[in-house]
VMD Tcl script that draws the C-alpha trace (Angstrom):
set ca {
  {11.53 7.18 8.71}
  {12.54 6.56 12.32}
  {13.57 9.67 14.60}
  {16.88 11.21 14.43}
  {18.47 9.99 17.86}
  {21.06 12.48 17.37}
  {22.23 14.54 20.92}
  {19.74 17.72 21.34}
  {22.06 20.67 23.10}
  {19.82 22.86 24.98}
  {19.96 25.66 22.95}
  {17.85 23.46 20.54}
  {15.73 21.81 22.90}
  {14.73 25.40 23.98}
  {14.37 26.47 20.06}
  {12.15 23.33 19.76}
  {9.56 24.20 22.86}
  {8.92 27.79 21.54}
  {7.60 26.23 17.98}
  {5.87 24.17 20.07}
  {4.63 26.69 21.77}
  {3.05 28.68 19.03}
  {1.67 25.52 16.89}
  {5.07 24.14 14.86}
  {3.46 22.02 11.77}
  {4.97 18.61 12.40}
  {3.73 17.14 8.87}
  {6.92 17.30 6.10}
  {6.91 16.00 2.47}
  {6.39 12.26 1.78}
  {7.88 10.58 -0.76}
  {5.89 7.37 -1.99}
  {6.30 4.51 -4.03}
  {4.13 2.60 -5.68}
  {5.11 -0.36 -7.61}
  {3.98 -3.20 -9.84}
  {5.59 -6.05 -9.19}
  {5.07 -9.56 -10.00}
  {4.01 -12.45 -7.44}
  {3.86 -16.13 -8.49}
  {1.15 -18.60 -6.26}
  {2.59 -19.37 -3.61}
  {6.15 -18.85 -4.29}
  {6.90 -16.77 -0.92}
  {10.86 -17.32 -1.89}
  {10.23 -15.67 -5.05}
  {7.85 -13.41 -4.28}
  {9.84 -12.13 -1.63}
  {12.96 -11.41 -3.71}
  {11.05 -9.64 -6.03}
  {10.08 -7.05 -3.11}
  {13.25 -6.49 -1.70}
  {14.32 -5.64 -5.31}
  {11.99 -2.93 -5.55}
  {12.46 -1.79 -2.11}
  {16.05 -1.32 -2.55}
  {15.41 0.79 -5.91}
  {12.51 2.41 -4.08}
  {15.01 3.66 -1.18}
  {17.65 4.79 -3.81}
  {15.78 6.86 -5.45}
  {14.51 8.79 -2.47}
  {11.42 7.08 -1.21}
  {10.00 7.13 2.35}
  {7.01 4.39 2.23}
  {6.79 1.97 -0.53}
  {3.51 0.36 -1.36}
  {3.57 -3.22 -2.70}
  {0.30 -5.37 -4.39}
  {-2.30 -7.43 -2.82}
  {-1.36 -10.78 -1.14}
  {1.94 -10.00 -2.48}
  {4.11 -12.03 -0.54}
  {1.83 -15.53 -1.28}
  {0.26 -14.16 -4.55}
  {-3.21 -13.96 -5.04}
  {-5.10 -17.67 -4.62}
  {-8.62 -17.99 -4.66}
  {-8.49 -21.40 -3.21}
  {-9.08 -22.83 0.79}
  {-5.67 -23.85 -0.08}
  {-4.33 -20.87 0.65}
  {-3.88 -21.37 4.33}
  {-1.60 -24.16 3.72}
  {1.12 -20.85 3.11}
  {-0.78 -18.13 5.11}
  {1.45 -16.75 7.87}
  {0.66 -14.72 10.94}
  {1.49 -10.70 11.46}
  {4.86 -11.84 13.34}
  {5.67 -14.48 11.02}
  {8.97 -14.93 9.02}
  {8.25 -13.13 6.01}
  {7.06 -10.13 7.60}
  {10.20 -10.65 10.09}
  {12.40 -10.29 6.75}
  {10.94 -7.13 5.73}
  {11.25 -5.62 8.90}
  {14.46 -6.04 8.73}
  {14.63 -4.79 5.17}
  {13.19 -1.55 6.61}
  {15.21 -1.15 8.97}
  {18.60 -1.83 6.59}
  {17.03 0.99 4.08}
  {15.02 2.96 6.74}
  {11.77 3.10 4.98}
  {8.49 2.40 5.78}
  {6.41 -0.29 3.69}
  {3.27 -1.47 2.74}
  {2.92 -5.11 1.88}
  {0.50 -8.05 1.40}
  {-0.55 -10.88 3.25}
  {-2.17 -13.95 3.24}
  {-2.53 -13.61 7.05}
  {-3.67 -16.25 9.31}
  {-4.79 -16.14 12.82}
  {-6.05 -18.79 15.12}
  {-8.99 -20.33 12.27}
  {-9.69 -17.13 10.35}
  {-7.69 -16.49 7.13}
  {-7.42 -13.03 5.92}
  {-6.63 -10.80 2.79}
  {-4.30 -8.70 4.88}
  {-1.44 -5.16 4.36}
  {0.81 -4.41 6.84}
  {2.37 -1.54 7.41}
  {5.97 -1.46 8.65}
  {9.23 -0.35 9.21}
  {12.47 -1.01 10.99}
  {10.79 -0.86 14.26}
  {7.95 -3.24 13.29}
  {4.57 -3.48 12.76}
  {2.92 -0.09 12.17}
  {-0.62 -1.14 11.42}
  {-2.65 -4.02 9.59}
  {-5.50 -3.63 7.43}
  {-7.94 -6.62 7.02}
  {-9.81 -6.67 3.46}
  {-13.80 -5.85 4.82}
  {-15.40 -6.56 1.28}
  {-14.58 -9.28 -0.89}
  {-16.74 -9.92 -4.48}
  {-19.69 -12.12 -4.65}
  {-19.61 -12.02 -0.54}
  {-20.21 -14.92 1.23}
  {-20.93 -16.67 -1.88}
  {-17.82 -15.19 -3.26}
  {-14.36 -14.45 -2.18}
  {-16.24 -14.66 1.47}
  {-16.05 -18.33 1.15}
  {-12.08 -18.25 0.98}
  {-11.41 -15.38 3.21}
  {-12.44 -14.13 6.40}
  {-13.77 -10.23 6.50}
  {-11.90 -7.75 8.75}
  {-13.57 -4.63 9.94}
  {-11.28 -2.04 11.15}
  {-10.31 0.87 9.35}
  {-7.93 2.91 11.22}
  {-5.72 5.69 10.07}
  {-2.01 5.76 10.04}
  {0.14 8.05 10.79}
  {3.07 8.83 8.76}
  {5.74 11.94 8.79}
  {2.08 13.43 10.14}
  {0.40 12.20 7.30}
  {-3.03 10.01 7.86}
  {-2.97 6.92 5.79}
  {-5.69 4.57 5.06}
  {-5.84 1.62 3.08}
  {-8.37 -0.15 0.68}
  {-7.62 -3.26 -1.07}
  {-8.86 -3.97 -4.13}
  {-12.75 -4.53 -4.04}
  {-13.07 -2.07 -1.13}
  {-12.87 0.81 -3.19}
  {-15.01 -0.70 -5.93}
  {-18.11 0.67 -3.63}
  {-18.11 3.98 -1.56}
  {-17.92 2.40 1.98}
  {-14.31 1.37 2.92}
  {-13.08 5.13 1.99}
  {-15.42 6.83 3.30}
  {-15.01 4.86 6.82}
  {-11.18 5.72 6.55}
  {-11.60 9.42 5.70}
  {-13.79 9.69 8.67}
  {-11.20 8.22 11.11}
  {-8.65 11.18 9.22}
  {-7.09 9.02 6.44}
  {-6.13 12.03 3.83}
  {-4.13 9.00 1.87}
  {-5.61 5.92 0.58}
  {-3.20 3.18 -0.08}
  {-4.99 0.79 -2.14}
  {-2.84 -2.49 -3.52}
  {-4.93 -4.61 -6.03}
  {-3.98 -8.10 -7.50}
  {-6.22 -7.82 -10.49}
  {-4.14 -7.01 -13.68}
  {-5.14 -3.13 -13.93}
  {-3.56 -2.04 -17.52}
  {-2.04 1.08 -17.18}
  {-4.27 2.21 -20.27}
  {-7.29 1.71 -17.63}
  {-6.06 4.47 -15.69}
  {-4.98 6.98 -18.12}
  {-8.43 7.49 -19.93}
  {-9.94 7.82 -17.14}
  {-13.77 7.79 -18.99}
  {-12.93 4.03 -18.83}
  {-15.65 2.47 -17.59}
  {-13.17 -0.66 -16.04}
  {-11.86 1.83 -13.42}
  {-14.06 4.60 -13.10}
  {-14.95 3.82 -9.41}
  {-11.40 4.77 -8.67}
  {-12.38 8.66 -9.51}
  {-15.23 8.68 -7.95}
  {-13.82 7.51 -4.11}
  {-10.92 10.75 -4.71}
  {-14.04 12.80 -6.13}
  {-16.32 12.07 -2.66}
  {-13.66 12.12 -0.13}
  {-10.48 14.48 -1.86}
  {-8.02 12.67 -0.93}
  {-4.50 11.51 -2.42}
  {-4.83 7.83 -3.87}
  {-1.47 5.67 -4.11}
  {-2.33 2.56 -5.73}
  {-0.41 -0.33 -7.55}
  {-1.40 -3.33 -9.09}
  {0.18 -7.33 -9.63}
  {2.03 -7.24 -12.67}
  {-0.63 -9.26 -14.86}
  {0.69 -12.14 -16.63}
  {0.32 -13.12 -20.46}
  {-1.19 -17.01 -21.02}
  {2.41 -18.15 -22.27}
  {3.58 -16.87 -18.42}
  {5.07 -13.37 -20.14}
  {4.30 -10.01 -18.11}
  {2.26 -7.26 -19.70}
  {2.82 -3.75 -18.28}
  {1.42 -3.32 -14.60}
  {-0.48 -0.13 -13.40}
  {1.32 1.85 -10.16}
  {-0.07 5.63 -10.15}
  {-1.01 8.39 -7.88}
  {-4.03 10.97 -8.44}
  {-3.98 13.63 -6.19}
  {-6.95 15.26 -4.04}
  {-8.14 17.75 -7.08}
  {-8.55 14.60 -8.95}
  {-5.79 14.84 -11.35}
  {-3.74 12.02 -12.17}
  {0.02 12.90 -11.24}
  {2.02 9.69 -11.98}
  {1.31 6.47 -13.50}
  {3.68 3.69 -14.76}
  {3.53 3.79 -18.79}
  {1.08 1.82 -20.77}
  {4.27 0.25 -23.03}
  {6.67 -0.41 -19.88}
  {8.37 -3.57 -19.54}
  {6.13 -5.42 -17.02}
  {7.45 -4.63 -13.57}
  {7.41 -1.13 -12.72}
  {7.25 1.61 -10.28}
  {6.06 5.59 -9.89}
  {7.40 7.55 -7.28}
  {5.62 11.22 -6.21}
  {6.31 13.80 -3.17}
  {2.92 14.41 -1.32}
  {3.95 17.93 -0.20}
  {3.53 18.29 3.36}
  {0.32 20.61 2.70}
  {-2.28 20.35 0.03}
}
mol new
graphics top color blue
foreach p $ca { graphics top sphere $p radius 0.5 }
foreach p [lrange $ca 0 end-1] q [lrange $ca 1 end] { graphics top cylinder $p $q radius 0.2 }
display resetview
């Protein structure tokens, strides 16, 4: 995803300033990934490996950014004990996956329990071989204060990202259960959402989409026509087994374009070109 550092001969470089000239679209396809992976509280080793795995088929199969669950790297812990294995932006697991991204030159989305000074957050970063692209701090957490809000601190940015000149957003989880946290990223230009849950979304959910589980999900690409990447934590069975884990894309016109099958065998991932105009 980086920039060809190739030598430009002048003959190019002057080829180059005329598109410029007369308004050269920079924007290209975009390949995405969106996988369901598994994440065990608060195996970071573990977790970890199971990323890089689906990185590495990710890159081999094409992809340019790869979108991984919710608190993905600590798992999802609704406990103050969290911070006892939150990290920082520049810690050492995001240090490994830059350098992941750099070895496979692709750009990722992952999850964080992030810590900073006495705040803990819910936390994606985006990244690639370079570093840090972007963070996204979870602004809306169920129950509120009285809720998640107890565990986690609230962020409140929600900048756009851009990408191969595509503008990227992201909404964890609860944030797209209510209209707010979309509609704040399509007006800063996000005309992706990235949104990584951690709440064992059944692929079933998303294909009958009259579901009433998931139905908020249509309604955020209905208001705001957008593309919506998403991928959930591969949910667990009680004796530890994985049931299948939704990853799927629904594009702008509200059609659902990919999604990881409803009898897969737990992990899983869906990979779709965004063209470079829609």
């Amino acid at each position: 995803m980086r920039p060809n550092t190739s030598r430009i001969v002048l003959p190019q470089l002057l080829l180059l300033s005329a598109l410029a000239l007369v308004g050269c679209a920079t924007t290209r396809p975009l390949t995405v990934a969106a996988v369901s992976c598994e994440s065990r509280v608060p195996q970071v080793d573990f977790n970890l490996s199971r990323i890089e795995h689906w990185a590495r088929e990710a890159a081999a199969a094409g992809a340019d950014l790869v979108l991984f669950p919710e608190c993905g790297i600590q798992g999802w812990w609704q406990s103050t004990e969290n911070r006892t294995v939150a990290e920082p932006v520049d810690g050492p697991s995001i240090r490994r996956l830059i350098g992941l991204a750099d070895e496979l030159d692709i750009v990722m989305a992952v999850g964080l329990n992030e810590i900073d000074g006495d705040s803990v957050y819910i936390t994606h970063v985006l990244l690639d071989g370079d570093g840090v692209i972007g963070v996204h701090r979870k602004s809306r957490h169920p129950g509120g204060e009285k809720g998640d809000g107890r565990i986690w601190d609230t962020g409140d940015d929600f900048s756009a990202f851009d990408i191969s000149g595509h503008k990227l957003g992201i909404a964890i989880c609860f944030e797209s259960v209510g209209p707010e946290t979309c509609a704040a990223l399509t007006a800063n230009g996000a005309e992706i959402i990235l949104a990584p849950y951690c709440n064992g979304t059944d692929p079933a959910e998303i294909l009958d989409r009259n579901r009433p589980q998931r139905r908020w999900i249509w309604e955020r690409v209905e208001e705001n026509r957008v593309w919506y990447v998403a991928c959930d934590a591969t949910p667990h069975d009680e004796d530890g087994g994985l049931r299948p884990g939704a990853a799927f894309v629904i594009d702008p016109e509200s059609r659902l374009v990919a999604c990881t099958p409803v009898d897969g065998p737990g992990e899983g991932m869906v990979i779709y070109t965004i063209p470079a105009e829609y």
